[in-house]
C-alpha positions as CSV (number, residue, x, y, z in Angstrom):
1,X,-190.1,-50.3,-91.2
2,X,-193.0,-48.3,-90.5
3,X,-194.4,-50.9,-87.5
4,X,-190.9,-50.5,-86.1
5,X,-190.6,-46.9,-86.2
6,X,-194.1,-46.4,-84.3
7,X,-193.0,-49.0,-81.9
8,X,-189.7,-46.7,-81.5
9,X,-192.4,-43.9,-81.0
10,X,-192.5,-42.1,-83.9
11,X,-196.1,-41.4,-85.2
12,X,-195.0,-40.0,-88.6
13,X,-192.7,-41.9,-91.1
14,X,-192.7,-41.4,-94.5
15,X,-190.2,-42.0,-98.2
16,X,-188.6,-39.0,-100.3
17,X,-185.9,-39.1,-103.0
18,X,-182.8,-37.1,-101.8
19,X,-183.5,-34.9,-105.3
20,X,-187.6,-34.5,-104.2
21,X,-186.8,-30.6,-103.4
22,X,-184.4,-29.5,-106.4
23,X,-185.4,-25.6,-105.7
24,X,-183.7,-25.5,-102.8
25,X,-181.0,-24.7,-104.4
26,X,-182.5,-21.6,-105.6
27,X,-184.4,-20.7,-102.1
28,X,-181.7,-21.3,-99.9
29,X,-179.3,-18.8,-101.6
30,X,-181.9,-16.2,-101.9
31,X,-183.2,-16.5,-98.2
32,X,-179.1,-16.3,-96.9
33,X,-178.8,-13.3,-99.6
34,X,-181.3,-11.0,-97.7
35,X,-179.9,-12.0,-94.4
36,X,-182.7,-13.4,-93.0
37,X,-180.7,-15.9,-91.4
38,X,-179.3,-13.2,-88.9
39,X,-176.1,-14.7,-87.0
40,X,-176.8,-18.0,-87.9
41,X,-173.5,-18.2,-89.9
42,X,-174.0,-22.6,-89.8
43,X,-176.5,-21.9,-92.6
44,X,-174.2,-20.2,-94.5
45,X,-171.6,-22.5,-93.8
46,X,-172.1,-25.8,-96.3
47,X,-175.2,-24.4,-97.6
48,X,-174.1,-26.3,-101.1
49,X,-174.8,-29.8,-99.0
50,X,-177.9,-28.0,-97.1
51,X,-179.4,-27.4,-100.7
52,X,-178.6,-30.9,-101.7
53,X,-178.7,-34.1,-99.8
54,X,-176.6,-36.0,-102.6
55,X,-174.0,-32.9,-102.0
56,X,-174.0,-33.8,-98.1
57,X,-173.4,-37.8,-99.1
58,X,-173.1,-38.9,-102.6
59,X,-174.5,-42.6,-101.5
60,X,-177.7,-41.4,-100.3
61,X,-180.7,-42.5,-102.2
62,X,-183.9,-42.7,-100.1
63,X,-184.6,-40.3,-97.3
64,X,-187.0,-41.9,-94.5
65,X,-188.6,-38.5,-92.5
66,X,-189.7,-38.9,-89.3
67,X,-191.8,-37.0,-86.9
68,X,-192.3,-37.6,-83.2
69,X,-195.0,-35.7,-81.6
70,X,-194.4,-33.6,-78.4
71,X,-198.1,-31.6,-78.2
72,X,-198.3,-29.6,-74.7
73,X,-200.6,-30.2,-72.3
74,X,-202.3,-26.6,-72.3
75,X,-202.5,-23.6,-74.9
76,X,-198.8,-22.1,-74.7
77,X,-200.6,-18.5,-74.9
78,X,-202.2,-18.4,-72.0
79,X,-198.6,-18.5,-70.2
80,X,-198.6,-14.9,-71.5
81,X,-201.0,-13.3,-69.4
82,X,-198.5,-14.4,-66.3
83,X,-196.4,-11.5,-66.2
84,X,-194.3,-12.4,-63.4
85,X,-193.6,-15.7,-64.9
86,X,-191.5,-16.9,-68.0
87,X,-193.1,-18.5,-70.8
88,X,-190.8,-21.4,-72.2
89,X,-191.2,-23.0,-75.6
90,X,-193.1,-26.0,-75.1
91,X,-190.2,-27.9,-77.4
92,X,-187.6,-26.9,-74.3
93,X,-190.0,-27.8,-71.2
94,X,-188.7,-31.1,-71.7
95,X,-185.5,-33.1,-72.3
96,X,-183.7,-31.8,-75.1
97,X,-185.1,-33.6,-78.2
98,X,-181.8,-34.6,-79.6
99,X,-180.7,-36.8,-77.5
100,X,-184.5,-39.0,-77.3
101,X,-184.5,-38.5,-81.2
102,X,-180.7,-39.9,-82.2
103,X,-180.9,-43.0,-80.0
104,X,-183.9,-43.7,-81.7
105,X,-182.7,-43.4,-84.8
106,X,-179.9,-44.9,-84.8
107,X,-181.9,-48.0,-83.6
108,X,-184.0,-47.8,-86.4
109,X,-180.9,-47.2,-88.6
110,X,-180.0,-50.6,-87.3
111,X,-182.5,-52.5,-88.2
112,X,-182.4,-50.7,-91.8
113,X,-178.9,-52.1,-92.3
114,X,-179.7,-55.1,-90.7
115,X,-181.7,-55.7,-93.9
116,X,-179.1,-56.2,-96.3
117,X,-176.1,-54.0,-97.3
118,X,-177.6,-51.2,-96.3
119,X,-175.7,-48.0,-95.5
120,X,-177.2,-45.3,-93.2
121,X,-176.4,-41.9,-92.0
122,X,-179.1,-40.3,-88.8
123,X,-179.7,-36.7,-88.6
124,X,-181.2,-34.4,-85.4
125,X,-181.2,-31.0,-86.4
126,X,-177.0,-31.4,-86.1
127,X,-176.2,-31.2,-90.2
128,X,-176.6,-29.4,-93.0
129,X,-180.0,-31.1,-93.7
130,X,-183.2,-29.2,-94.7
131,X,-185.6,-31.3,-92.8
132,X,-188.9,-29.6,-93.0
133,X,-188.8,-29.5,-97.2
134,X,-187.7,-32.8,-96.8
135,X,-190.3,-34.0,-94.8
136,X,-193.2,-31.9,-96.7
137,X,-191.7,-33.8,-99.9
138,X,-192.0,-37.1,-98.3
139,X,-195.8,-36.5,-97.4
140,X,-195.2,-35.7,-93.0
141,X,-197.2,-32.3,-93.9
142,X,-196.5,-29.3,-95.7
143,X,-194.6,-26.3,-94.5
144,X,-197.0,-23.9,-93.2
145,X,-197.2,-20.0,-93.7
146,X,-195.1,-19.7,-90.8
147,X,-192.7,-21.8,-92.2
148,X,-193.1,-24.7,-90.1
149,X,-194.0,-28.6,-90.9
150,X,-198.2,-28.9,-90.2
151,X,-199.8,-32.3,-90.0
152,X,-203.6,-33.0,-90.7
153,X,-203.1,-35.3,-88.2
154,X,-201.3,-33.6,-85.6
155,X,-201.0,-30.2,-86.1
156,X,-197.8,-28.6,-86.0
157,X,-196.0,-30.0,-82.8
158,X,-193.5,-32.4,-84.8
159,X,-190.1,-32.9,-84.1
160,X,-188.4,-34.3,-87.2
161,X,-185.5,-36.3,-87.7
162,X,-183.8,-38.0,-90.9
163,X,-182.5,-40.9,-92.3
164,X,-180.2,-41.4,-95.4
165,X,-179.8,-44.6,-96.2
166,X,-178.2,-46.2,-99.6
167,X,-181.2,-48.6,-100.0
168,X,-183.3,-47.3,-103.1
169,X,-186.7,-47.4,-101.3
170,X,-190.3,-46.5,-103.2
171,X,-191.0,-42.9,-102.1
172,X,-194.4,-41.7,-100.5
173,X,-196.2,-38.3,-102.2
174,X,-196.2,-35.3,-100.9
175,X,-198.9,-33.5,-99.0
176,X,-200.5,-30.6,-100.6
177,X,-200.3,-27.7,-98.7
178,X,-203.9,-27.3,-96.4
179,X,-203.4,-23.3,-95.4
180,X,-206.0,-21.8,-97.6
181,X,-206.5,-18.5,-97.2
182,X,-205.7,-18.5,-93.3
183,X,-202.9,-16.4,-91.9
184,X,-203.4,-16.5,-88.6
185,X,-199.9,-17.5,-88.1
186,X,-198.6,-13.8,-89.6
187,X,-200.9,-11.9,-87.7
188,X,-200.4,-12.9,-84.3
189,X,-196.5,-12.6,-84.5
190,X,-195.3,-10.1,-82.2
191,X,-192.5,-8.6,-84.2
192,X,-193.7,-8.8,-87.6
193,X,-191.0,-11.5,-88.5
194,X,-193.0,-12.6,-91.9
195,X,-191.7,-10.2,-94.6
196,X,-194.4,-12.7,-96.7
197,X,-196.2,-15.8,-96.3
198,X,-194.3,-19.1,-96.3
199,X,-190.8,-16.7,-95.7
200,X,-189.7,-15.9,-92.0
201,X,-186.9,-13.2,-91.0
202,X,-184.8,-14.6,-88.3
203,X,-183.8,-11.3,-87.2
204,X,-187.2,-10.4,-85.8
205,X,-188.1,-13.8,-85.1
206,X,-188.6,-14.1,-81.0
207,X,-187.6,-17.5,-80.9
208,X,-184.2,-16.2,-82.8
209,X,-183.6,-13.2,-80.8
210,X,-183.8,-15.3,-77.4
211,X,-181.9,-18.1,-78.4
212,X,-179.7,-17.4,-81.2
213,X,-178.7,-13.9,-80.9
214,X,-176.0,-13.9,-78.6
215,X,-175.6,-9.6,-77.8
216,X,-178.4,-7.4,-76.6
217,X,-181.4,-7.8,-78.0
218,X,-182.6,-4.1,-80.2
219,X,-185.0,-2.2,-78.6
220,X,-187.3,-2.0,-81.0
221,X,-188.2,-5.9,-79.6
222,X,-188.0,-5.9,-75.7
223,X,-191.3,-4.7,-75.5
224,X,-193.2,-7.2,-78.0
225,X,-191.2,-10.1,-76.4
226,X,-193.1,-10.2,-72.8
227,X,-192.0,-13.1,-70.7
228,X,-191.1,-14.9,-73.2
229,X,-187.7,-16.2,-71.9
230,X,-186.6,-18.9,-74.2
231,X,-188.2,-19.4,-77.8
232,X,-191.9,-18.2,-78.8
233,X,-194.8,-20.7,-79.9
234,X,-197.1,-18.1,-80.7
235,X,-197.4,-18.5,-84.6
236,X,-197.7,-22.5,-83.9
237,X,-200.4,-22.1,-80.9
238,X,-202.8,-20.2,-83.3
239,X,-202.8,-22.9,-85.9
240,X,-206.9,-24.4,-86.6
241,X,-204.6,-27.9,-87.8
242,X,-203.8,-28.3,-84.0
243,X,-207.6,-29.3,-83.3
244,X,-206.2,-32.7,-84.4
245,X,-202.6,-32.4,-82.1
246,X,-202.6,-34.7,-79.3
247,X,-200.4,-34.5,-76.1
248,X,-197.1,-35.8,-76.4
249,X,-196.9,-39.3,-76.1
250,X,-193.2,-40.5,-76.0
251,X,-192.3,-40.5,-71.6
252,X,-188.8,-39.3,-72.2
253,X,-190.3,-36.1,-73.6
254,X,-193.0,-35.3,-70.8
255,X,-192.7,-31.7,-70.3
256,X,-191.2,-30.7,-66.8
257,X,-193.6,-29.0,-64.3
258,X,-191.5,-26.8,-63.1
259,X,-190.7,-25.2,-66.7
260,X,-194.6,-25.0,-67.4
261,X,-194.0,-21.3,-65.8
262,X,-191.2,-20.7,-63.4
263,X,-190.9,-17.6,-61.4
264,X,-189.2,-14.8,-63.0
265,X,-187.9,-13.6,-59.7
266,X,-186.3,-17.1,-59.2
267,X,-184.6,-17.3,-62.6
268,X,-183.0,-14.4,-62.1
269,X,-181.3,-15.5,-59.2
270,X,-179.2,-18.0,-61.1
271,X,-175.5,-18.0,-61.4
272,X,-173.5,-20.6,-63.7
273,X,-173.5,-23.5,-61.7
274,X,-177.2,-23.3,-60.5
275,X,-178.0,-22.7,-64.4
276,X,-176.3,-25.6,-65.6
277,X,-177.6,-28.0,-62.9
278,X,-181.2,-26.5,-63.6
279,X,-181.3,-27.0,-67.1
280,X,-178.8,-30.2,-67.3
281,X,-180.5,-31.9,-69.8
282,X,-182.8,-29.1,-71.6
283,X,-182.2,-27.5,-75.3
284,X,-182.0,-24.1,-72.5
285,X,-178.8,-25.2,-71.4
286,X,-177.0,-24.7,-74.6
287,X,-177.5,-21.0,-74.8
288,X,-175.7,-20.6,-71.7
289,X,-176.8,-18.8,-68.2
290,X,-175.6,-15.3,-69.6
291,X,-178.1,-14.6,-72.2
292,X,-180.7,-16.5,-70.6
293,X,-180.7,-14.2,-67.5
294,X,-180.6,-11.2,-70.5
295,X,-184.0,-12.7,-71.2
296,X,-185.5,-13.1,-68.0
297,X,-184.7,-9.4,-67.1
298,X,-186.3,-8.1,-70.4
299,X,-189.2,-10.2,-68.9
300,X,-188.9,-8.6,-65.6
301,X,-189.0,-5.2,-67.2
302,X,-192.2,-6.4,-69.2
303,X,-193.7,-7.5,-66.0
304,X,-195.3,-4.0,-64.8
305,X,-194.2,-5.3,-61.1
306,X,-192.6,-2.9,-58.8
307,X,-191.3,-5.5,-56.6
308,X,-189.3,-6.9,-59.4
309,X,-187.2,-4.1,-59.5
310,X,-184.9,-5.4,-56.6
311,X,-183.9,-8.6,-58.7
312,X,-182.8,-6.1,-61.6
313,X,-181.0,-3.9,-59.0
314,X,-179.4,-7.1,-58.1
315,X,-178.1,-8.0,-61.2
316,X,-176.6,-4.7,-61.9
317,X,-173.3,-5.9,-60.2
318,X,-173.2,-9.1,-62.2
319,X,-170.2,-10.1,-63.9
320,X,-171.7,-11.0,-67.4
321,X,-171.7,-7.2,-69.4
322,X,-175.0,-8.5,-71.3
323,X,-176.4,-9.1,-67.6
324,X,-175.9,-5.7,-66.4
325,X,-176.8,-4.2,-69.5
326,X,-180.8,-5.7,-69.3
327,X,-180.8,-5.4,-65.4
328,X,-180.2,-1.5,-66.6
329,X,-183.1,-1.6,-68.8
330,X,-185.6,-3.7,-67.1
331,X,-185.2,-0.8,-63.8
332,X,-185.9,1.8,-66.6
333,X,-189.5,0.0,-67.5
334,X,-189.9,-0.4,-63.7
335,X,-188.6,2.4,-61.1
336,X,-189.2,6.3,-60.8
337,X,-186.9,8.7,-62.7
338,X,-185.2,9.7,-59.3
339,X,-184.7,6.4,-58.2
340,X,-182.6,5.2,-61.2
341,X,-180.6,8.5,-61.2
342,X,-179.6,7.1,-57.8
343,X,-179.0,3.8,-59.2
344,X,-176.9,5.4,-61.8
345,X,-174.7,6.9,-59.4
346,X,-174.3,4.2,-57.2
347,X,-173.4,1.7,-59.9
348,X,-172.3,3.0,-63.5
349,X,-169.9,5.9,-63.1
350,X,-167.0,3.2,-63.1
351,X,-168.7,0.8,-65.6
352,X,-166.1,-0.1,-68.2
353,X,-168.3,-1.8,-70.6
354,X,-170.0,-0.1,-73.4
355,X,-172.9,-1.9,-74.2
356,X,-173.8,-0.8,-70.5
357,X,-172.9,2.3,-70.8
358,X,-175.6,2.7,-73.1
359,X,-178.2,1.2,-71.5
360,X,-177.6,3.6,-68.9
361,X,-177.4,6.7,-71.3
362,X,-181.0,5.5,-73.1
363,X,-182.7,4.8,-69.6
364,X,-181.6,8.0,-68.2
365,X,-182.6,9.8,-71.2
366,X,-186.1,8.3,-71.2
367,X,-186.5,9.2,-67.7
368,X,-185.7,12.7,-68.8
369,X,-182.1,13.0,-67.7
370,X,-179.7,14.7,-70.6
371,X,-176.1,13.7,-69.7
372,X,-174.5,10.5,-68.8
C-alpha cells in the first residue's frame, strides 16, 4: 500500500485504530462549549461521529492517514510587505485540494478493496472526521501549538486525507510531539487567536474571519488583517520544522502565478461572473464574490494608498450590502474628513441597509463628524 500511495503522490501514509484518540470525546465538547468554533455550526452538527470514527461508520477498523505535500515556492510573509497587493493562502493559490485529493483516494481505495473483501469509505475535509488527531495518532506528525499537523520531514504544509476501511490493518505509532519550548506560532498571530497553546479560537482566527465568517468582519480585526484577502499562513510560515518542507511536488497542485499576489485594485473590480470564472476551480470560489470583495476592500483600506480610494468609492454603489459596507470603511482609512462627508452625501442618505448605515455613522464619527 505504501509504494502505491507515493506513486499516487502522497509522501505521508501511515495506520491508526479508529479508537487511537478516545479524548476526543472530551476535547471536542469542551472546545464547541466556549464557542471557539464561531459560525462553524458543521462542527456542531454530528460532533458525536466527529468525536468517534466508529460513531461515523460502525465497520471501520483501520484508518490509513495521508498527507500530500503542497510547500510554496517563497516565504508566504513576505507577501505582506505588498500593500497594494493581496496575500492568498498558499493552500488556495492552487486547484482546490479536494478535488486532486478524492480522486486519489478513491484510487487507492480501489486497490484496498481490490485486496480482498475489503470495505472502504474516502474522506477530504467533507465529513465529520477529525483528521489532524487522527493523523498525529497514526504517526504523519503531531499537532503543533497552533494546532496544526507538523512533520519532521516536511514541515507543516500537509494536506491530509482519510481512509476507513473494514480491513483490520497493524497500526503505525504515533509521533511525539517535537515543539519544545518554541511558540513562535502564538506570537506572530495577528489577532491573538491562541487563548493557550495547542487551543485556537476561530473567532479571531484570520483565516476564519476571511473565509468562514460570512457578515462584516469586527473592527477590532480589520486593522491586524492587512492584505490578507483569503486565509492567513502566518503561524505555519514561522515554524523552524519547515527547514525540512520541500516545494510541492504533485503538478495538479502547482500554485497559480497569478494568485502569488494579485492586484488589489484589480480584484476589486470583480462582479459575479468575472469571480466565478477567475477562481473556477480554487477553494476561493466557495466563499462566493460578496465576501471576498469584503476582504479585498479591508485590504484596500490597510493599503495606506490614496489612489486606492477610487476603487472603494466605486464599490459604494455595489449591490452586495457587505460590499458597500467595507468600501465605506476602507474610504475612512484612506480619504480626508471633507471628502468623505461629501461621499456621505452623495451616496448614503438613501441607504436602506443597516449594516451600512453604520459604517457610515463610525467613519464619519472618526473623522470627527457627530450626526449621521
Amino acid at each position: 500500500m505504501d509504494a502505491r500511495a507515493r506513486h499516487l503522490g502522497f509522501e505521508s501514509v501511515r495506520v491508526t485504530r479508529p479508537d487511537a484518540v478516545p479524548e476526543l470525546v472530551r476535547r471536542l465538547p469542551a472546545w464547541l462549549a466556549d464557542g471557539h468554533h464561531g459560525e462553524m455550526a458543521w462542527m456542531q452538527d454530528r460532533a458525536d461521529q466527529r468525536a468517534d470514527p466508529l460513531t461515523l461508520w460502525p465497520e471501520v477498523r483501520s484508518v490509513v492517514m495521508l498527507g500530500m505535500n503542497y510547500g510554496p515556492e517563497t516565504d508566504p510573509l513576505t507577501l505582506l510587505g505588498q500593500r497594494d497587493r493581496g496575500a492568498i493562502a498558499a493552500y488556495a493559490q492552487r486547484r482546490d485540494y479536494h478535488e486532486v485529493l478524492k480522486g486519489k483516494l478513491k484510487e487507492l481505495g480501489g486497490y484496498l478493496s481490490a485486496k480482498g473483501d475489503v470495505r472502504v469509505k474516502v474522506f477530504v475535509d467533507t465529513a465529520p472526521v477529525m483528521e489532524k488527531p487522527l493523523a498525529a495518532a497514526a504517526g504523519l506528525g503531531w499537532q503543533g501549538k497552533h494546532t496544526v499537523l507538523v512533520s519532521r520531514e516536511l514541515g507543516n504544509w500537509l494536506l491530509l486525507g482519510a481512509i476507513f476501511t473494514s480491513a483490520d490493518l497493524a497500526p503505525d505509532a504515533p509521533e511525539l510531539d517535537h515543539c519544545g519550548s518554541c511558540r513562535r506560532c502564538l506570537d506572530i498571530c495577528p489577532t491573538d487567536a491562541f487563548p493557550a497553546p495547542y487551543r485556537l479560537d476561530a473567532r479571531r482566527c484570520i483565516s476564519y474571519l476571511t473565509i468562514e465568517h460570512e457578515g462584516t468582519i469586527p473592527l477590532e480585526f480589520r486593522a491586524a488583517i492587512g492584505n490578507r484577502i483569503f486565509g492567513c499562513d502566518d503561524c505555519l510560515a514561522v515554524c523552524p520544522w519547515n527547514k525540512f518542507a520541500v516545494v510541492a511536488g504533485e503538478g495538479r497542485l502547482a500554485a497559480r502565478a497569478d494568485l502569488a499576489a494579485p492586484p488589489l485594485a484589480d480584484l476589486a473590480r470583480l462582479d459575479d461572473a468575472a469571480f466565478r470564472r477567475h477562481f473556477a476551480g480554487t477553494p476561493i470560489k466557495r466563499t462566493g464574490r460578496d465576501r471576498f470583495l469584503r476582504n479585498v476592500l479591508i485590504g484596500i483600506g490597510n493599503s495606506g494608498e490614496p489612489a486606492l480610494a477610487a476603487e472603494a468609492e466605486r464599490c459604494l454603489s455595489d449591490p452586495a450590502p457587505l460590499v458597500r459596507a467595507m468600501a465605506v470603511w476602507a474610504l475612512g482609512q484612506l480619504i480626508e474628513a471633507t471628502a468623505l462627508w461629501t461621499l456621505f452625501s452623495a451616496h448614503a442618505l438613501g441607504e436602506t441597509d443597516a449594516s451600512v448605515r453604520a459604517e457610515w455613522r463610525a467613519a464619519l464619527d472618526q473623522a470627527g463628524y457627530q450626526t449621521v
